[in-house]
C-alpha positions in Angstrom: -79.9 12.6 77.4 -80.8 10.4 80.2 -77.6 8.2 81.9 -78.1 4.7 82.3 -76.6 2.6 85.2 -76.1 -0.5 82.4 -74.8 -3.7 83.8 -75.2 -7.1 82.3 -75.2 -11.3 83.1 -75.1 -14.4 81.5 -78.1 -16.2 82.1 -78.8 -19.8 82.8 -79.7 -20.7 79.3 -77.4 -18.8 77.8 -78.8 -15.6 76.9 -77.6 -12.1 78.2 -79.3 -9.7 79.8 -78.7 -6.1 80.1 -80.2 -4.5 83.4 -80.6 -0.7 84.0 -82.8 0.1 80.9 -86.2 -0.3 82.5 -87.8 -2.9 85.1 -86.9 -5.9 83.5 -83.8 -6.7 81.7 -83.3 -6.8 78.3 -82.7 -10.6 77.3 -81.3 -11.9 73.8 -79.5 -15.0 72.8 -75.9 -14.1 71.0 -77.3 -14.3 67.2 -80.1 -11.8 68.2 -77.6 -9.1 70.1 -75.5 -10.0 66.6 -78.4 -9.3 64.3 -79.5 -6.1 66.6 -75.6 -4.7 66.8 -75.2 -5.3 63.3 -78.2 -3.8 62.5 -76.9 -0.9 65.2 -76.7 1.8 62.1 -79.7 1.3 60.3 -81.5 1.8 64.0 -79.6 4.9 65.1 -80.9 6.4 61.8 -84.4 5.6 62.3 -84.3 6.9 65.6 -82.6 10.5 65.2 -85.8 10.4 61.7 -88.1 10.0 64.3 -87.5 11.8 67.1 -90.5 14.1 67.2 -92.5 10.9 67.0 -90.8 9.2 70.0 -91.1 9.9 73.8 -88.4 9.6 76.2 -88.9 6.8 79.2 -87.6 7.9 82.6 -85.1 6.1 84.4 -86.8 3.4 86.4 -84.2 2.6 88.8 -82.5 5.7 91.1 -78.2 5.6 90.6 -77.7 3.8 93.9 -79.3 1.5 92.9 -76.2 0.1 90.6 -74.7 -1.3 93.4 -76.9 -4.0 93.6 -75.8 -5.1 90.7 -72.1 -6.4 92.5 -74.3 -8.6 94.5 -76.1 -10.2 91.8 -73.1 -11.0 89.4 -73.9 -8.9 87.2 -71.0 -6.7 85.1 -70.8 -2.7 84.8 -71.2 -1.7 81.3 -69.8 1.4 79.7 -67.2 2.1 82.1 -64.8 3.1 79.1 -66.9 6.3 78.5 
């Protein structure tokens, strides 16, 4: 399984966004990250149910690359693993 270099921000409007996914960041408001976490089981299910039907995206950005993210104020996730 592929390691993300996950970091996230607050946004200007309020939302969050989680960088290190793909090219853009991943943007929700805190009811929608609520509704999609709580909802976190059901997906995880659906996913390993449909594995042969889904293909794998390759990281986008290289590892170095994380250490932009200090510059940008953005915060490391999963450091706890």
């Amino acid at each position: 399984m592929a390691k993300y270099n996950l970091s996230a921000k607050v946004t200007d409007k309020g939302g969050l966004s989680v960088y290190g996914l793909g090219r853009f960041p991943v943007t929700l408001y805190p009811d929608q990250w609520l509704a999609l976490l709580n909802d976190a089981p059901d997906i995880l299910t659906m996913l390993k149910a449909s594995m042969e039907e889904l293909k794998a995206k390759a990281l986008a950005y290289a590892p170095e690359r994380a250490a932009k993210a200090a510059t940008t104020g953005r915060v490391p996730l999963g450091s706890s693993k």
